[in-house]
N, C-alpha and C positions, 0 to 999 in steps of 0.2 A: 565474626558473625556477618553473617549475607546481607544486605539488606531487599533481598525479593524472598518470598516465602517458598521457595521451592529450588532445589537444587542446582538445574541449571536456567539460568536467567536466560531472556529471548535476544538474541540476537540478531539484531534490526540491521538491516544496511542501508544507506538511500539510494532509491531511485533518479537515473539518469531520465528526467522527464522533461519537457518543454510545455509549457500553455499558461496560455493569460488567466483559466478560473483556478489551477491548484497550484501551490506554493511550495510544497513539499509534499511527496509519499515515501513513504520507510515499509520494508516489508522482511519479515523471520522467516526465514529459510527453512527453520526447523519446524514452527506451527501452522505458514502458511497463512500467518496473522499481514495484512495490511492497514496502516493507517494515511491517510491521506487527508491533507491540511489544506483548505482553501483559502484564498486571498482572504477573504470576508473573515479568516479565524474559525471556523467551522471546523473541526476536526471529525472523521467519521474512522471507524473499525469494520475491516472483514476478515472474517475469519476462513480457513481453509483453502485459501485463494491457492490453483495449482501452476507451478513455477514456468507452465506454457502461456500462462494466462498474464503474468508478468511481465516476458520475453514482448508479448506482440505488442502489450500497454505501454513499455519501453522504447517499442520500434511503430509506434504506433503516427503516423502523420500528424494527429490530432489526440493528444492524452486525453483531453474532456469528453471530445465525440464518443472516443473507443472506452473508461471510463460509463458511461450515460447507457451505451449500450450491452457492454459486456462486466462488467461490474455491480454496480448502483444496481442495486436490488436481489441478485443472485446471491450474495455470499455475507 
């Protein structure tokens, strides 16, 4: 017996990120789900996030800047 209520469970990977405000981000390839963990313990969810949007978050100079601007509040 599974213990997620739905057949295939989400398969998170983590994110290669740098920055002083977030701790961890994990993001499902398959839903497009990101969660993203701040030092503070804050943990936030977005949903449908598209895998371009990831890439540049990834290669981004500043995760929080780009995060603040292209994330936070969109998705």
């Amino acid at each position: 017996m599974s213990i997620f209520p739905f057949a295939n469970p989400p398969s998170f990977v983590p994110l290669n990120i740098q920055s002083r405000a977030i701790r961890t981000a994990t993001y499902d390839v398959t839903t497009g789900t990101l969660i993203i963990t701040f030092k503070t313990g804050k943990a936030y969810t977005y949903n449908k996030v598209p895998p371009s949007v990831i890439a540049q978050f990834e290669s981004a100079p500043s995760a929080g800047a780009y995060y603040d601007r292209r994330i936070k509040g969109r998705y």
